[in-house]
C-alpha positions as CSV (number, residue, x, y, z in Angstrom):
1,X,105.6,132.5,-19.2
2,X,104.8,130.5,-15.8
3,X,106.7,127.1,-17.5
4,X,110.0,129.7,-18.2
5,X,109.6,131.1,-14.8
6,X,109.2,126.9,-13.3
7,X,112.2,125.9,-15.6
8,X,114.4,129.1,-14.5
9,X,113.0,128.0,-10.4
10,X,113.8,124.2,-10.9
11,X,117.5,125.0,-12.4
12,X,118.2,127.5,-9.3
13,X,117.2,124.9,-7.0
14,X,119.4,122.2,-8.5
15,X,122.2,124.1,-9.1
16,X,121.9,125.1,-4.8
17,X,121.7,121.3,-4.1
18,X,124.5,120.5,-6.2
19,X,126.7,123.3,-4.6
20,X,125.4,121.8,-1.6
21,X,126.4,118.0,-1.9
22,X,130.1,119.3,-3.6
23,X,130.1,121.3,-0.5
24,X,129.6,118.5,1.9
25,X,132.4,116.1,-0.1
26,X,134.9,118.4,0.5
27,X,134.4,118.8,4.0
28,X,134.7,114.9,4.4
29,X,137.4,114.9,2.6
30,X,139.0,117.7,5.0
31,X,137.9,115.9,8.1
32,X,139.2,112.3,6.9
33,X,142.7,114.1,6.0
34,X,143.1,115.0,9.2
35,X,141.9,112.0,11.1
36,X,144.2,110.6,9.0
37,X,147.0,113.0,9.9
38,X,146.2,112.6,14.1
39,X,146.4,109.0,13.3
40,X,149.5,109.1,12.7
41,X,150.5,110.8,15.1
42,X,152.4,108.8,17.7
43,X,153.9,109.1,20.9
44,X,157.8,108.8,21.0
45,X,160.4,109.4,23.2
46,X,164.6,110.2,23.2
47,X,166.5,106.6,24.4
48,X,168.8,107.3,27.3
49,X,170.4,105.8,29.9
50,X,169.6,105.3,33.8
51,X,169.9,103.5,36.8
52,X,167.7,101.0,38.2
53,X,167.8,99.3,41.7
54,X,165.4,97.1,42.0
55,X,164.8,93.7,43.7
56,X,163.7,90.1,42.7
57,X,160.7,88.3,44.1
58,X,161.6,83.9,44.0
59,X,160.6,80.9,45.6
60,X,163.1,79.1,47.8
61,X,163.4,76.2,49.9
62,X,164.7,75.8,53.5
63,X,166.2,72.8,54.0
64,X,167.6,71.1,57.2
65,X,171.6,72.2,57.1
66,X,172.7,67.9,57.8
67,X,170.0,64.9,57.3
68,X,170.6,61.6,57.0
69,X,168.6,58.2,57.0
70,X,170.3,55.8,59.5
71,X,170.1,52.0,58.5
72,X,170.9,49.0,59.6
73,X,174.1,47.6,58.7
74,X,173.0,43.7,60.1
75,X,170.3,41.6,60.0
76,X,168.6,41.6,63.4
77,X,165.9,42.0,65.4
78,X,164.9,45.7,67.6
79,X,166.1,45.3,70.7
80,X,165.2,48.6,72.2
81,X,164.3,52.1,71.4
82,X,165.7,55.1,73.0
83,X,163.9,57.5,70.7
84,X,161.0,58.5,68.5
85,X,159.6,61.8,66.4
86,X,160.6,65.1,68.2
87,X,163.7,63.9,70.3
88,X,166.2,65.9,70.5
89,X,169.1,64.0,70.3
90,X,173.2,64.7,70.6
91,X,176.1,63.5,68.9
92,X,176.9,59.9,69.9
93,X,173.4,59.6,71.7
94,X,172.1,55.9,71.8
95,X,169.1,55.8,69.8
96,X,168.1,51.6,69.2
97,X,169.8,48.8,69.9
98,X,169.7,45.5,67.6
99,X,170.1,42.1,68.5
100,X,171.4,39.0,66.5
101,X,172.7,36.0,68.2
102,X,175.1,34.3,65.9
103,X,177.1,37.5,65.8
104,X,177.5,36.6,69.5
105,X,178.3,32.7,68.4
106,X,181.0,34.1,65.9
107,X,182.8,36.6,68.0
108,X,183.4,33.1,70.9
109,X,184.4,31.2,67.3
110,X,187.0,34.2,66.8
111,X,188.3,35.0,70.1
112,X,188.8,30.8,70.6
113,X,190.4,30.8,67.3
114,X,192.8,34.1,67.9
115,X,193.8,31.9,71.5
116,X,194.5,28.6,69.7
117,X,196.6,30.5,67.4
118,X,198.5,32.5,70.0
119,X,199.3,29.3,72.2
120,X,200.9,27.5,68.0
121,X,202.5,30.9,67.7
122,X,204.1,30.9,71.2
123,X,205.2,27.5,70.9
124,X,207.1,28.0,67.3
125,X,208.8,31.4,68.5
126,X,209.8,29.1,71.5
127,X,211.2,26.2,69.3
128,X,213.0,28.6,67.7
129,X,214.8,30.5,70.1
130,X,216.0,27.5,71.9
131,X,217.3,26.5,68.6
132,X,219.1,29.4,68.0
133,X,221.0,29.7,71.3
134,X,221.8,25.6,70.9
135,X,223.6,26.7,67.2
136,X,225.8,28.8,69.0
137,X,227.9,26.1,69.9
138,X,229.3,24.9,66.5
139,X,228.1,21.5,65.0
140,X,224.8,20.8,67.4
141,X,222.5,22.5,65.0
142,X,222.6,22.2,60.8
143,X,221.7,25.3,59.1
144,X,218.5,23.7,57.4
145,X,216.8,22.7,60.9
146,X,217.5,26.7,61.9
147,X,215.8,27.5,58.8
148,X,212.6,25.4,58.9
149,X,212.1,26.5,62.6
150,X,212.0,30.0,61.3
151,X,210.0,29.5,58.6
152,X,207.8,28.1,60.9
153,X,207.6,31.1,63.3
154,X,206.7,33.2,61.0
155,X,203.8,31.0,59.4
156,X,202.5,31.0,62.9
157,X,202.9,34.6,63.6
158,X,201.1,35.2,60.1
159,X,198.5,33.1,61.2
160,X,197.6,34.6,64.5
161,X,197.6,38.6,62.9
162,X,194.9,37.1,60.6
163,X,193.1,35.4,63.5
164,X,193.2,38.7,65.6
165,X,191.9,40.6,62.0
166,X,188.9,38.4,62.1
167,X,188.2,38.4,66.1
168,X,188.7,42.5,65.5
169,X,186.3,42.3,62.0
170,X,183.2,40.2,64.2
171,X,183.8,43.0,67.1
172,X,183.3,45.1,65.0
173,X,179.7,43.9,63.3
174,X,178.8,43.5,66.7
175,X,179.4,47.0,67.3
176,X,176.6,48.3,64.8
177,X,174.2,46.8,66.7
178,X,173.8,49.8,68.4
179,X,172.4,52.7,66.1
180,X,173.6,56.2,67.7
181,X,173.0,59.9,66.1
182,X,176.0,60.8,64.0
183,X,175.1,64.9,65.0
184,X,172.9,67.0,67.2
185,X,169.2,67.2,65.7
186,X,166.0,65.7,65.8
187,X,164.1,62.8,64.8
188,X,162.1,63.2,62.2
189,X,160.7,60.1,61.2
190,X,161.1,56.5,63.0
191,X,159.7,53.4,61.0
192,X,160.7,50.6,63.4
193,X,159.1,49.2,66.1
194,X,160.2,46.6,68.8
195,X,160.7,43.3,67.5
196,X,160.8,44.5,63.9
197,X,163.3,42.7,61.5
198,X,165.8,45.2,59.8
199,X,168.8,44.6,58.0
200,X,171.2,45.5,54.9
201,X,169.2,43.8,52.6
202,X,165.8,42.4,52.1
203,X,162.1,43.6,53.9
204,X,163.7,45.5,56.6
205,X,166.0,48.0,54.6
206,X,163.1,49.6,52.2
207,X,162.9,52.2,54.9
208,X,165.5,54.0,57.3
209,X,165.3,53.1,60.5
210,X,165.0,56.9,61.8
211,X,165.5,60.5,59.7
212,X,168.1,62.8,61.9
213,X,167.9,66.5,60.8
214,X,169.9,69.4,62.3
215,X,167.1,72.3,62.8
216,X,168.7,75.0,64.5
217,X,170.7,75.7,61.5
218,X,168.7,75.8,58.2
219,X,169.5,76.2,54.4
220,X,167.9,78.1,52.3
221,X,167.9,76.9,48.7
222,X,166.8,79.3,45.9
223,X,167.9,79.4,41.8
224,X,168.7,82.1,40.0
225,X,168.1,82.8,36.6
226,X,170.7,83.0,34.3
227,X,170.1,86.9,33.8
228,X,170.4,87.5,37.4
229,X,173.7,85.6,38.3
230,X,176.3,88.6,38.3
231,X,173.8,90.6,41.1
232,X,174.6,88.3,43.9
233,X,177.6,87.5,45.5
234,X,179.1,85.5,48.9
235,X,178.3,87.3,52.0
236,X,175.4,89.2,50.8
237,X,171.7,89.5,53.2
238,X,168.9,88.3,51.6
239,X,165.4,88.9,53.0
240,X,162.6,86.2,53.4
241,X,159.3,85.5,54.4
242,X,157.2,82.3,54.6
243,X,153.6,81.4,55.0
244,X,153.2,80.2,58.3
245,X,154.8,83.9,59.4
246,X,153.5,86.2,56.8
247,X,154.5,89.0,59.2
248,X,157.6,88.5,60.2
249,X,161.3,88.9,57.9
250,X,163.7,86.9,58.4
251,X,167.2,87.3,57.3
252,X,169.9,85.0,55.6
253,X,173.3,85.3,54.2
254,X,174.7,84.2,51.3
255,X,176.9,80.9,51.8
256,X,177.9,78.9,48.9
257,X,177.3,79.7,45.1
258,X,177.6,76.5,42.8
259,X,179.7,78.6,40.2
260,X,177.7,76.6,37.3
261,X,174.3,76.6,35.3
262,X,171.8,73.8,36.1
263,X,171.4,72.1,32.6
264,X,167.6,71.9,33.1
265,X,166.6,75.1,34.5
266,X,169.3,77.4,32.7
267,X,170.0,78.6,36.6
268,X,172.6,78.7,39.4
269,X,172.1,77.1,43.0
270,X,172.5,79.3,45.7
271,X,172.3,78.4,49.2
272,X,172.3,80.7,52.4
273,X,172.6,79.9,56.0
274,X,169.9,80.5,58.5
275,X,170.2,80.3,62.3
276,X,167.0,79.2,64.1
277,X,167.8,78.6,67.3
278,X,164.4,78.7,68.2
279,X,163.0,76.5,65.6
280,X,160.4,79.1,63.9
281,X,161.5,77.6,60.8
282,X,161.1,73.8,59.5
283,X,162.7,71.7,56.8
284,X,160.6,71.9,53.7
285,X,158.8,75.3,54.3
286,X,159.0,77.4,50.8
287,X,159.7,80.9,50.8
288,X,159.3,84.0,48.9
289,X,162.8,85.5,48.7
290,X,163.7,89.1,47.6
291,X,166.7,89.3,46.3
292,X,168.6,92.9,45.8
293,X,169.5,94.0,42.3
294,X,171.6,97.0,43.0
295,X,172.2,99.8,40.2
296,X,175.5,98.9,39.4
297,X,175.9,101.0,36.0
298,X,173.5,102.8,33.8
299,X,171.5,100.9,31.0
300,X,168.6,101.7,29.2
301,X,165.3,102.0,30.7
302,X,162.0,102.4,29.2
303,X,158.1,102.1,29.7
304,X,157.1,98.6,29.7
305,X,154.1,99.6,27.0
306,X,157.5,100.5,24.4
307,X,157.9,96.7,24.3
308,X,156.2,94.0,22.4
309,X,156.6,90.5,23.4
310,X,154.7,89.2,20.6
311,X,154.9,86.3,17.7
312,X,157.9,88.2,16.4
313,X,159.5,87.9,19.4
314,X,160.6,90.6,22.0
315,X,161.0,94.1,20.1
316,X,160.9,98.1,20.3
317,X,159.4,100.2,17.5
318,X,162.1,102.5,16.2
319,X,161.4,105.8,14.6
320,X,164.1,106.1,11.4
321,X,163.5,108.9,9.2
322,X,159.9,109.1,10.4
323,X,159.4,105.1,9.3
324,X,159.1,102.8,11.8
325,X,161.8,99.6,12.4
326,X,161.5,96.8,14.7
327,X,164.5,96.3,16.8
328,X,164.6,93.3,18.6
329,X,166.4,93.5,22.3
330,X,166.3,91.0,25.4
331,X,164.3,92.0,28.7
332,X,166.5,92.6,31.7
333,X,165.1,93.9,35.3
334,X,161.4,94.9,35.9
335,X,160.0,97.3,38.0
336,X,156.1,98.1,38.3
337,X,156.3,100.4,34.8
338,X,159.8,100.1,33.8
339,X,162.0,97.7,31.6
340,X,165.9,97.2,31.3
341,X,166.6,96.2,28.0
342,X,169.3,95.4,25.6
343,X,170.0,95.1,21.9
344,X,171.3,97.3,18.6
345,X,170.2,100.6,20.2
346,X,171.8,103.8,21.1
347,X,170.9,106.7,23.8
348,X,169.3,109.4,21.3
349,X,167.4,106.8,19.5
350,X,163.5,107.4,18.9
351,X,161.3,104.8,20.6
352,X,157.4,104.2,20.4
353,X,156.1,105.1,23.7
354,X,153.2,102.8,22.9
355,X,153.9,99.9,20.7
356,X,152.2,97.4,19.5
357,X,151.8,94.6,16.9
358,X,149.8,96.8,14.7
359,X,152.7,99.4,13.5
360,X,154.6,97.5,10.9
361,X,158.1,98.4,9.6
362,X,158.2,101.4,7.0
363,X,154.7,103.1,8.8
364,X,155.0,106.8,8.7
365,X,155.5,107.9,12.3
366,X,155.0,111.5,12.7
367,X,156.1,112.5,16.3
């Protein structure tokens, strides 16, 4: 009887334990159901359009608005210097004279030359005219002595226009001796000293003589991306800062647009004028520009976490029939949590609010 009532006791207790464990399967499988149900469960949002001003942050250069490197167009020697780094110099100024003796020796070769030749030519035109009042009177003079006396006034008058051509050439060598500053500006560089030879050719020409830049009228040189090119346009303020001045903003206008794409860089050159009368700014400073984007039409607008710029490229996860589909689209502006973008898509279309590279096309999206 006490082994019936130990059987009857054992089989109770297995059949609880069994109830037990068939118990606790099922509630796993409830709770992995609907982990797997709130896994799927993603984010969306509706596509639609809006507007979007927003500005664009570049480096540019200022540059001076003329520079040039003055050479010399003779061998010489430096005579003189009227100016070094920091002068501020005029149009016209004298800034070094050059000296070079046998230009001296060759303008007295050409102006005895152009004499000789005047004194031939005065003596022809002379022989000639006495000629030509003689054959007046009919029979003194044959026609071929007329002839060869002209011939020979005008060999000597052809004669003296090429001696004055080369007295004027040598005069005018002689007048690049003196270097003089093509423009207001300063000297920025001088790599001469007294004495020093310079010339066209040779040691003295492997560096200019003296760099002239205007500096109280700047240019400020930037690039703009390809994407960017319609925003900007002639006569528009753009606003600038540099590092020497962190504080202060400084202001230029939009000058001169090269109309085409650098090759290289994919980008346009644009270059703005900037007065600086009082010469805060220098020649080579960079700058961080911000350029305007205004909100000239609506386009579409989303959080930057809907895009993946990933090995796939640049895409948004679109919701179709509750299975997602990459679309791919092209970036436009940016602002701190927003993206323009472009591509196959629609206003009303569903978009991933939070995509990434781990939804792949036909995963069940429940919204």
């Amino acid at each position: 009887m006490n082994k019936d009532i130990f059987r009857r006791t054992s089989f109770l207790f297995s059949s609880v334990a069994l109830l037990a464990l068939l118990s606790s399967c099922h509630q796993e499988e409830k709770k992995e159901s609907k982990s797997a149900e709130k896994h799927n469960e993603i984010k969306t949002f509706v596509l639609s359009k809006e507007k979007m001003a927003t500005s664009l942050k570049l480096p540019g250069e200022l540059i001076a608005y003329q520079q040039v490197d003055l050479y010399a167009k003779v061998s010489s020697f430096v005579r003189t210097l009227k100016a070094d780094i920091g002068s501020e110099v005029t149009q016209g100024q004298l800034l070094m004279t050059l000296e070079a003796p046998e230009l001296t020796s060759q303008l007295a070769a050409a102006e005895s030359r152009l004499k000789s030749q005047e004194a031939v030519y005065m003596a022809s035109k002379a022989n000639y005219d006495r000629l030509f009042e003689t054959s007046k009177t009919p029979g003194t003079i044959s026609k071929n002595d007329l002839d060869q006396a002209i011939a020979k006034r005008n060999s000597d008058l052809a004669q003296l226009n090429a001696a004055k051509a080369a007295y004027k050439e040598v005069g005018a060598i002689q007048n690049y001796l003196e270097i003089r500053a093509p423009f207001d500006g300063v000297i920025s560089s001088r790599n001469v000293n007294l004495g020093a030879y310079v010339g066209p050719s040779g040691k003295g020409s492997e560096s200019p003589l003296f760099t002239l830049q205007q500096q109280k009228h700047l240019r400020l040189v930037i690039s703009i991306p390809e994407l960017y090119t319609g925003y900007l346009k002639e006569g528009d303020d753009v606003n600038f800062t540099v590092k020497s001045l962190p504080d202060v903003m400084f202001t230029a206008k939009v000058k001169r647009l090269s109309g085409a794409l650098d090759q290289r860089l994919r980008s346009e050159r644009v270059e703005m004028d900037v007065p600086n009368p009082k010469k805060q700014l220098l020649p080579g400073m960079v700058s961080d520009v911000s350029i305007p984007l205004p909100a000239n039409a609506s386009t579409f607008i989303v959080p930057k976490s809907a895009v993946v710029d990933g090995a796939e490229g640049v895409y948004v996860i679109r919701s179709k029939a509750q299975k997602a589909e990459k679309v791919n689209v092209k970036k436009g502006r940016e602002t701190d949590d927003k993206i323009e973008i472009f591509g196959d898509i629609k206003e009303g279309d569903i978009l991933v609010n939070e995509a990434n590279e781990e939804i792949h096309p036909g995963d069940l999206i429940k919204p």
